[in-house]
N, C-alpha and C positions, 0 to 999 in steps of 0.2 A: 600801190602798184606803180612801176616808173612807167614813164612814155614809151619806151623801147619793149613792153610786154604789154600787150593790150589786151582788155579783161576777156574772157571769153564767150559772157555773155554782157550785154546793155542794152536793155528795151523800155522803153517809157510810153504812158499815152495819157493825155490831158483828160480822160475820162475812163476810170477803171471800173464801172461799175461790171461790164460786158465780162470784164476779167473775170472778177470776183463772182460774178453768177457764174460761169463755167466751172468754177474751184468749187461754189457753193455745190454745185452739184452730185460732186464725190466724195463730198466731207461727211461721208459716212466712218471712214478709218482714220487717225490720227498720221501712220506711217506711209508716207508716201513716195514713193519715186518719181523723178521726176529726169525727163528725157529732152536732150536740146538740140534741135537740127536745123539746119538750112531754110526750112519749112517752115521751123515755130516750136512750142515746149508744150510736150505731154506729159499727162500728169496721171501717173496710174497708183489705185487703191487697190487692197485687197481684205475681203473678210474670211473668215471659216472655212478657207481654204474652197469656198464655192461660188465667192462672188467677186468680180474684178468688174469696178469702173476705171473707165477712163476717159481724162476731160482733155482734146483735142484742141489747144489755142493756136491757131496759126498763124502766123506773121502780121497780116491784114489787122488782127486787133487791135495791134501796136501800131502808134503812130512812126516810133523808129525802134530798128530790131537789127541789130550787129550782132553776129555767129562768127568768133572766132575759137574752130576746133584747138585743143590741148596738141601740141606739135611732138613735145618732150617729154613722153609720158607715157615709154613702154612698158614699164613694171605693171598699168593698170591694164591691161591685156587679159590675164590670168585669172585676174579678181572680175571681170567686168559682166553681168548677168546676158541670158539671151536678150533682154529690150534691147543690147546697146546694137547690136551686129544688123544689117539689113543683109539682103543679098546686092552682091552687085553696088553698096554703096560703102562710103565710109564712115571711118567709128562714128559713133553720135555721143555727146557726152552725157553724164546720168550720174544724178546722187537722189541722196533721199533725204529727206524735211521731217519735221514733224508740220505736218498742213494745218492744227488747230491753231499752230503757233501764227502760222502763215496770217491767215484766217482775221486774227486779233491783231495783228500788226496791219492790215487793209483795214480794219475795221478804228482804228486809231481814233478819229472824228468824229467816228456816229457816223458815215457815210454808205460803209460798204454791203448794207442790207438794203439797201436801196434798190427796187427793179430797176432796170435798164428801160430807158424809155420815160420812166414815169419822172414828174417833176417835183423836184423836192423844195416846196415852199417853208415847209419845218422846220426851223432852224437847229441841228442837233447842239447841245451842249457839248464843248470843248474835249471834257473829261468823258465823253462816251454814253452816258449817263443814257443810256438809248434801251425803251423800254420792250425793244422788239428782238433781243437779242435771240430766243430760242427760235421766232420763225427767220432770223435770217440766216438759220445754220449752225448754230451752238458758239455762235461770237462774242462769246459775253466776256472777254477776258482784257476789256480795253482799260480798266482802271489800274491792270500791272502793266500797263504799257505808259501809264499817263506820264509826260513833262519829257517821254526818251527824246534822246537828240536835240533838247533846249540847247546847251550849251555852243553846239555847232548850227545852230539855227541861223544867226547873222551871217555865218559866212557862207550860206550855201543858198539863201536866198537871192543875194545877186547873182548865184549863175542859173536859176531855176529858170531865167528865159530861154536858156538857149536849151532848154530838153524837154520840155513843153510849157504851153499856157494855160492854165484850166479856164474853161468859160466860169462865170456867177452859177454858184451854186453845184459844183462841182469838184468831184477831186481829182489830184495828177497824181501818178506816182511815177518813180525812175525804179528799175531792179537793176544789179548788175551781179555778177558771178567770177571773179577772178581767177579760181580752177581750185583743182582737189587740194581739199583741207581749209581753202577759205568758206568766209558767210556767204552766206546768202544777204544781197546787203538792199534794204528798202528806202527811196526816200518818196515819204507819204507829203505832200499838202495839199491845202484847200485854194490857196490862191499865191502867185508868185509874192504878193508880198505880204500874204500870210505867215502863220506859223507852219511850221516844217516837223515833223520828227523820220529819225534816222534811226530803222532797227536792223539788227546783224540777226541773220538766222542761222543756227548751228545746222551745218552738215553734214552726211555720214556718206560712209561710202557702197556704191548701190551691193543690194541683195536680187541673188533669181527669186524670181513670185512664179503664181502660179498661171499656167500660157494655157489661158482661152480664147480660143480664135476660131469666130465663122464657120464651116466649111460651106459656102457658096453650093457643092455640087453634091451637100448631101442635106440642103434645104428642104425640110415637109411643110414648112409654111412661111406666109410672104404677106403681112398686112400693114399696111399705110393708110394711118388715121391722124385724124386731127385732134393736139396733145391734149384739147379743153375734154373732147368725149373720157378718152382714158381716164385724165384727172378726175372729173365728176363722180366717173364710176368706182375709183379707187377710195373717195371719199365717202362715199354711198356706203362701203361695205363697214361689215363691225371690226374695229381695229382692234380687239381680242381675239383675230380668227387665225388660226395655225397654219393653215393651210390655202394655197389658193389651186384652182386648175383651169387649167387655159385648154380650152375647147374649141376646135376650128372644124369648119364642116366646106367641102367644096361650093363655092357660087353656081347660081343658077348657070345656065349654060346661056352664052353672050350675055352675061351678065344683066340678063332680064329678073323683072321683078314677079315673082313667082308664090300664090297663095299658098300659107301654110308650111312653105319649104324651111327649113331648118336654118337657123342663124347662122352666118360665117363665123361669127365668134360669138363665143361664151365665157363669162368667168361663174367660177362656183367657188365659194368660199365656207369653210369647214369649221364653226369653232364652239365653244362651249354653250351659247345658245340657239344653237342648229345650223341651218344651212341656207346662203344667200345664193339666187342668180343672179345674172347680167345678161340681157342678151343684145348684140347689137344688130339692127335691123340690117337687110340685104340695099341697101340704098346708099348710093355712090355720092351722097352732100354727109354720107358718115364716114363709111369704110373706103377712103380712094380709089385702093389698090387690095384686091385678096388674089393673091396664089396658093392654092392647095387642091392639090391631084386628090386626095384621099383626108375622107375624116379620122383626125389624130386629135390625141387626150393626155395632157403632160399636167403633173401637179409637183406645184412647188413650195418651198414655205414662207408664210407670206409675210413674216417680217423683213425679208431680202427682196422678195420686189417692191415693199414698200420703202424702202432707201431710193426708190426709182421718183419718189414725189417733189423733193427739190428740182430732180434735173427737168420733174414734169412743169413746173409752175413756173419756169422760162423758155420753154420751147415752145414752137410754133407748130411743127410737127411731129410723129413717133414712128417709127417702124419696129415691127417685132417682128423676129425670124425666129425660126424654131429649126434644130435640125433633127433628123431622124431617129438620134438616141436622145434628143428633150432638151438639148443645150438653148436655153433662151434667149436672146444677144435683144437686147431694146436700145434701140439709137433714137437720140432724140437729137433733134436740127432747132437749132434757135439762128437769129438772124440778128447781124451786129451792126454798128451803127452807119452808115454812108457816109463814104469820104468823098472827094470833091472829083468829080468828073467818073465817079464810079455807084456801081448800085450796093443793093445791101448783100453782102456773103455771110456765106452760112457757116456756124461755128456748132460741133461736135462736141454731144458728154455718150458714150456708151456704157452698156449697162448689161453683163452677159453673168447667167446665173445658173447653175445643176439645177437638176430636179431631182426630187425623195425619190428611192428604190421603191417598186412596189414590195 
């Protein structure tokens, strides 16, 4: 690209793990859309036509984040899905990845299954050789990535200063996006005068998915809990079960703790060697926040809220809304790393899924 067109998108940060746990969190589908605004890039999944995550990165991740909208480009009008249109604002631009590809091109080092937060004294082998690739998300595809971008490795390590610095023991990467019909183009390394590789991701051009969305004012239920309880309990259950049902019963009145009274939440789980509870006690060091007017009973199947366990095992907290006809929307909040004279902001994967007809 010349200097006189500047790419449309250029985001880089000296520590991508934050990144990569956000992606990790939707790489339930291979096909992903991916939506770029002023704000930051979202990245939306779809399964079986009943499940849509989407992982919310907003500018704040990135250490630097340049959004320059496509000017020249009104043949993609026509072609362009509802994700791109806002009310009241302008286009946003949007293609689609394949995200495993994504995924394997982060993971380049042996770095990108690394949690956020934690310290990585293990030095991974070069080639990837990283023995964690199925819990870090199905990354295992770093040995067809090995040696890319040797060749341009010298000359792009001297400018690797000026687009960040990785601390010891960390990796940087740069994305940038040129506009419809270019790559998606990666440069991954470990340290500026590290090795480098440079991968080009093929793009396509976006398709409508399927638009699941909230409805706020036809909420039957409102609970904020803490992601460890969910996770536990999600682990607790038999992962051969068909079926899950998510059970919410109204709180005691001023949310006093009341003998015998019925759990705000329950999960029951259905599967070939009978039937599991859950119940979570009426006590506010578990359940934050319960809103629900009336006891409601939605069953769904539970291989599709279990796609919810990556986004669970980096988030801090979960909200699950339910709305009147069982539409399940699970928002999980994880918290990214603090920048200088700023506290820590919160970064979004959602996770909204149908429920079985009875």
């Amino acid at each position: 690209m010349s200097d006189e067109q500047p790419r449309v998108l250029t985001a880089s940060v000296a520590d991508f793990r934050y990144f990569a746990a956000l992606l990790r969190g939707v790489n339930f589908a291979n096909r992903a859309s991916v939506l770029i605004t002023p704000d930051g890039i979202t990245v939306v999944v779809e399964e079986a036509r009943v499940l849509v995550g989407t992982a919310f990165v907003f500018k704040h991740v990135f250490d630097e984040f340049a959004y320059n909208p496509e000017a020249d480009a009104p043949s993609q009008d026509s072609e362009r899905s509802h994700y791109e249109r806002q009310e009241g604002e302008d286009m946003t631009t949007a293609f689609e990845i394949p995200l495993n590809t994504l995924m394997d091109c982060l993971n380049i080092f042996g770095t990108a299954s690394a949690m956020p937060g934690s310290s990585s004294k293990k030095k991974k082998k070069k080639g990837g050789d990283d023995d964690d690739d199925d819990a870090g998300g199905g990354m295992g595809g770093d040995r067809r990535d090995k040696g890319k971008g040797r060749a341009d490795a010298a000359a792009d390590n001297s400018r690797l200063d000026q687009w960040f610095a990785p601390a010891k023991g960390t990796t940087g990467m740069r994305m940038s996006y040129a506009g419809r019909g270019h790559p998606l183009t990666l440069l991954v390394t470990e340290e500026a005068g590290g090795p480098t590789a440079i991968c080009e991701i093929t793009t396509w051009d976006s398709e409508p998915r399927l638009d699941l969305t909230f409805d706020h004012d036809r909420a039957a239920m409102r609970i904020i809990l803490k992601s460890s309880w969910l996770r536990e309990a999600l682990s607790e259950l038999d992962p051969t079960s068909e079926k899950l049902t998510i059970i919410c019963n109204p709180p005691p009145p001023g949310n006093r703790t009341v003998r015998n009274a019925p759990p705000c939440l329950r999960l029951r789980a259905v599967g070939q060697f009978g039937t599991t509870e859950l119940d979570y006690p009426n006590d506010r060091e578990v359940i934050e926040t319960c809103e629900c007017p009336q006891t409601i009973s939605y069953t769904y199947k539970f291989s599709h809220i279990s796609r919810a366990m990556r986004a669970l095992q980096i988030s801090h907290k979960t909200s699950l809304r339910i709305e009147d006809q069982g539409m399940l929307s699970m928002q999980f909040m994880m918290l990214t790393q603090k920048r200088r004279g700023e506290g820590q902001q919160p970064a979004f994967v959602q996770i909204e899924c149908l429920p079985l007809e009875d």
